[in-house]
C-alpha positions in Angstrom: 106.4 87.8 82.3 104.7 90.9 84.0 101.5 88.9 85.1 103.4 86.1 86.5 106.4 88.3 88.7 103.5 90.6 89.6 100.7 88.3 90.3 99.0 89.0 93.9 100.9 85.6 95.0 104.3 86.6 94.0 103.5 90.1 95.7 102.1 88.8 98.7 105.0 86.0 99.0 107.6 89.3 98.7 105.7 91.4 101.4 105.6 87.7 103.7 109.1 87.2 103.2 110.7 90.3 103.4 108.4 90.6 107.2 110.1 87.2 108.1 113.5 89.2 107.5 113.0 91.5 109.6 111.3 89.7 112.1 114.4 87.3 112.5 116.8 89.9 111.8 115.6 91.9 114.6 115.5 88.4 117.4 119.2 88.3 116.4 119.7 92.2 116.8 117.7 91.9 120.2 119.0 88.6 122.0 122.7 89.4 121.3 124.2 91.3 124.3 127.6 92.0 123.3 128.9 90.6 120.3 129.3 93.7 117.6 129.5 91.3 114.6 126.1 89.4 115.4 124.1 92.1 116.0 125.6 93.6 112.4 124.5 90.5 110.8 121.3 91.2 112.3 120.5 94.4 111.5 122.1 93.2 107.8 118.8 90.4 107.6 116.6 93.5 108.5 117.6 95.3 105.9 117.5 92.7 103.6 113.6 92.2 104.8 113.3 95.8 103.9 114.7 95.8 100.8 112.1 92.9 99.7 109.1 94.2 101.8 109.5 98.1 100.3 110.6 96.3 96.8 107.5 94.4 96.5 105.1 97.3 98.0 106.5 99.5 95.4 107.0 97.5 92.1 102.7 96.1 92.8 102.0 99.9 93.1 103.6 101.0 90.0 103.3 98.5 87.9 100.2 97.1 88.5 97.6 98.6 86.7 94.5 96.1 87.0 93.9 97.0 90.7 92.2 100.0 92.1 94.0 103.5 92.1 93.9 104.3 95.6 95.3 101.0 96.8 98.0 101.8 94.7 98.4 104.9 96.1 98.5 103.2 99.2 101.3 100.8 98.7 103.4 103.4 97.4 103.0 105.3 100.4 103.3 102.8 102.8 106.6 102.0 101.3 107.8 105.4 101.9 106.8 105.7 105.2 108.5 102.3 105.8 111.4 103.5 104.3 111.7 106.6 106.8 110.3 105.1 109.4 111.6 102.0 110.2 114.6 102.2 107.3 116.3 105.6 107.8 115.6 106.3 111.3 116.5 102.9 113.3 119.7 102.9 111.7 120.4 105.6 113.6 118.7 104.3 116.6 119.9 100.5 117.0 123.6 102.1 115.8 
């Protein structure tokens, strides 16, 4: 079961979705002038594209042991500075 939820497709699917989240989730945040609701529904898709972007960044780092240390190291710190970047700071920014 490990090889086949952690395979580099299953990853890379993940990482692809979870940018398409945020993509779209942002175009709604963006294009909505006034409505409150919409623009919460928005940033809710972003999240949601975080959640499986930083998920699938983190879960190949750790758990995948057949690739190279230092790209490991490198998705698990990319995920962080996703998550503090982009996760922690524009909520306070877009609030």
């Amino acid at each position: 079961m490990k090889s086949m939820f952690l395979s580099n497709m299953m990853i890379g699917l993940a990482a692809g979705l979870g940018l398409l989240l945020m993509w779209v989730g942002a175009l709604i945040w963006g294009f909505t002038p006034t409505n409150h609701d919409v623009k919460n529904i928005g940033i809710a898709i972003r999240s949601l594209g975080m959640l499986a972007l930083v998920g699938a960044m983190l879960l190949g780092g750790m758990l995948r042991d057949d690739m190279e240390k230092w790209v490991r190291v490198v998705m698990i710190f990319s995920a962080a500075v996703l998550l503090v970047a982009i996760g922690f700071w524009n909520g306070f920014w877009w609030a």
